[in-house]
N, C-alpha and C positions, 0 to 999 in steps of 0.2 A: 504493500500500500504506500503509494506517494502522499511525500509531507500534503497539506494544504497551504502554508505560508511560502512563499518563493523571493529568492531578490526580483530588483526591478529588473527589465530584458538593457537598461544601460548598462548595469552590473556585470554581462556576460560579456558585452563590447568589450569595456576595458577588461576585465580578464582575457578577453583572445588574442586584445592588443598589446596585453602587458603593460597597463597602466594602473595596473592597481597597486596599493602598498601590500607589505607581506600579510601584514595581521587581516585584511580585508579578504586577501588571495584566499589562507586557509579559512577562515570564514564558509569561500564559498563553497570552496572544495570536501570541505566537514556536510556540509551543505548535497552537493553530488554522491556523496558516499551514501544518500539516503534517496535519491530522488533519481527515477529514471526520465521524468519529462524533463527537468534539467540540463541532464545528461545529455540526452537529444538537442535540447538546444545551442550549449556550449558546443557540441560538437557543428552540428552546421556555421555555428562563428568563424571556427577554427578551419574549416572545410576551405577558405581562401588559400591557408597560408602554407596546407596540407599539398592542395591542388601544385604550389610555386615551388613547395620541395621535392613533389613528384618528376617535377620535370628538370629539375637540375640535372647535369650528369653525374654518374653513380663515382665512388669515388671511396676507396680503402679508408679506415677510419682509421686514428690515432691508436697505438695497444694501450694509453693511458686511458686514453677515454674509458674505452670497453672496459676497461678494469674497473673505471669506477662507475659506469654504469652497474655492471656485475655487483658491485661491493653493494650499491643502494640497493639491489631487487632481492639482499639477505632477508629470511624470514623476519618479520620486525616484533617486538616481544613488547609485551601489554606495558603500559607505560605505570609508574610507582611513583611514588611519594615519599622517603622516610622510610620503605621497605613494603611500603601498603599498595598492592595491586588496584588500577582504578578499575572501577567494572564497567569498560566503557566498548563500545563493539570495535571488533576486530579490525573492521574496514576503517577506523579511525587510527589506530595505532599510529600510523607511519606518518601522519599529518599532526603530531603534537612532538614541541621539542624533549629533550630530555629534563623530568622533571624529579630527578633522585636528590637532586640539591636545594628544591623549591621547599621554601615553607608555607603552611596555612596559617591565614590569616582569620578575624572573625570582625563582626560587628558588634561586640556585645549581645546576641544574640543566641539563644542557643539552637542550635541542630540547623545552623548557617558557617559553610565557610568560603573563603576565596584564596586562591594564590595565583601572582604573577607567570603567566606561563611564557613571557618574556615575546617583544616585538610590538608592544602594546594590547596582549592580550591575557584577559581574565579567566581562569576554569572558576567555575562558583559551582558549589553540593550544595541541594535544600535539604534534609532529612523531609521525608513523605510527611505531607501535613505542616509543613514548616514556611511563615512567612519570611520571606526579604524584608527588611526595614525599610519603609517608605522612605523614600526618594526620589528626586529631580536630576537633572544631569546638565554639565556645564556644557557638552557637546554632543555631538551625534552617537547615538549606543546601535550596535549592531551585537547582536547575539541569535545562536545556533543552540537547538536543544539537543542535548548530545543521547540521553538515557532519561525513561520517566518522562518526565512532562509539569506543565504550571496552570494556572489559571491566573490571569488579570484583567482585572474591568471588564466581567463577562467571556472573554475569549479564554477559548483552552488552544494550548502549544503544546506538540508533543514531537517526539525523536523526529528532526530533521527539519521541521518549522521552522525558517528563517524572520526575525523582527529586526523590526527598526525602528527605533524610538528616539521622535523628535524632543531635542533639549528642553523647549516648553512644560513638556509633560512632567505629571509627580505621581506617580505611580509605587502598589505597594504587592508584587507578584505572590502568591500561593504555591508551593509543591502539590500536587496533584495526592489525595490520601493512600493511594495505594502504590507508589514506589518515588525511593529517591530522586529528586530531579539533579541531571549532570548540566551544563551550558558554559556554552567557551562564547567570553562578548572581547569585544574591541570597544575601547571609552575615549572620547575624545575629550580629556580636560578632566576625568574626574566624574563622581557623583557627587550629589548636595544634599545629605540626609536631611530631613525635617525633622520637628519636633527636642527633644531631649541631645538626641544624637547630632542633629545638626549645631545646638550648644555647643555643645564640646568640640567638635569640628570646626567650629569657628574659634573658639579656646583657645584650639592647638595652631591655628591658622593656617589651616587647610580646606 
């Protein structure tokens, strides 16, 4: 079953053209690992540029290359934290960097966490049933539901849902009651807690 959220069809432009930044790129790509209408699209993008190297002439390739092409196609092993396996599907593995050295972070929240997955990009856990602390955002938030699922303002998000949430919004997301929610966001500037948390946020002048 394909997500029902998708990026916009600009999004796939600049991915075919390679103008997107990294953290955006696996975005979409976290994105493709769930979604065959996607898939199809991205690919007729690429279908130009596919066509321009079909027709080059053929030509021995570098033994460096091949080798490191070879070296990236090794089987890729579940990514960890601390020693802690994330339970995150398979087809994402190879699209998150190494994160054995990354720490989790919290909101004062319990059964919320986040850590830096590095490039300007967020992994966040809900525990099942667990809110996000309401918040606004200083810039454009782009996130991918990786495992589990949310509910906000009505809308349910589940594995592969692509959002985007304009800086305006203040918004306070749901873990869905019956499993963990996973989601990798890109933040541009930051979130702006409300209430108590936003106190102290501003406290620390951040």
């Amino acid at each position: 079953m394909n997500p029902r959220l998708h990026p916009r069809e600009d999004h796939w432009l600049d991915y075919a053209s390679g103008h997107l930044d990294p953290a955006s790129r696996t975005l979409l790509e976290a994105h493709l690992a769930f979604c065959g209408i996607c898939r199809r699209e991205a690919g007729q993008d690429l279908a130009p540029g596919g066509a321009l190297l079909a027709a080059m002439p053929e030509a021995e390739p570098p033994a460096e290359l091949l080798q490191g092409i070879l070296a990236r196609l090794k089987a890729p092993e579940a990514p960890r934290v601390g020693g802690e396996a994330l339970p995150l599907p398979r087809a994402l593995w190879s699209l998150l960097p190494s994160l054995e050295g990354a720490a989790w972070h919290g909101a004062l929240t319990r059964g919320f966490r986040f850590l830096e997955a590095g490039g300007g990009l967020f992994l966040i856990h809900m525990e099942k049933g667990r809110p996000f602390p309401e918040h606004g955002h200083r810039g454009l938030e782009r996130a991918v539901i990786l495992a589990g699922g949310l509910e906000d303002a009505g809308r349910v998000l589940e594995a592969g849902d692509f959002d985007e949430e304009d800086p305006s919004r203040v918004h306070a997301p749901v873990a869905l009651p019956d499993e963990d929610c996973w989601l990798l966001a890109s933040l541009e500037g930051g979130i702006r807690f409300t209430g108590w948390r936003g106190l102290l946020q501003r406290a620390a002048g951040r």
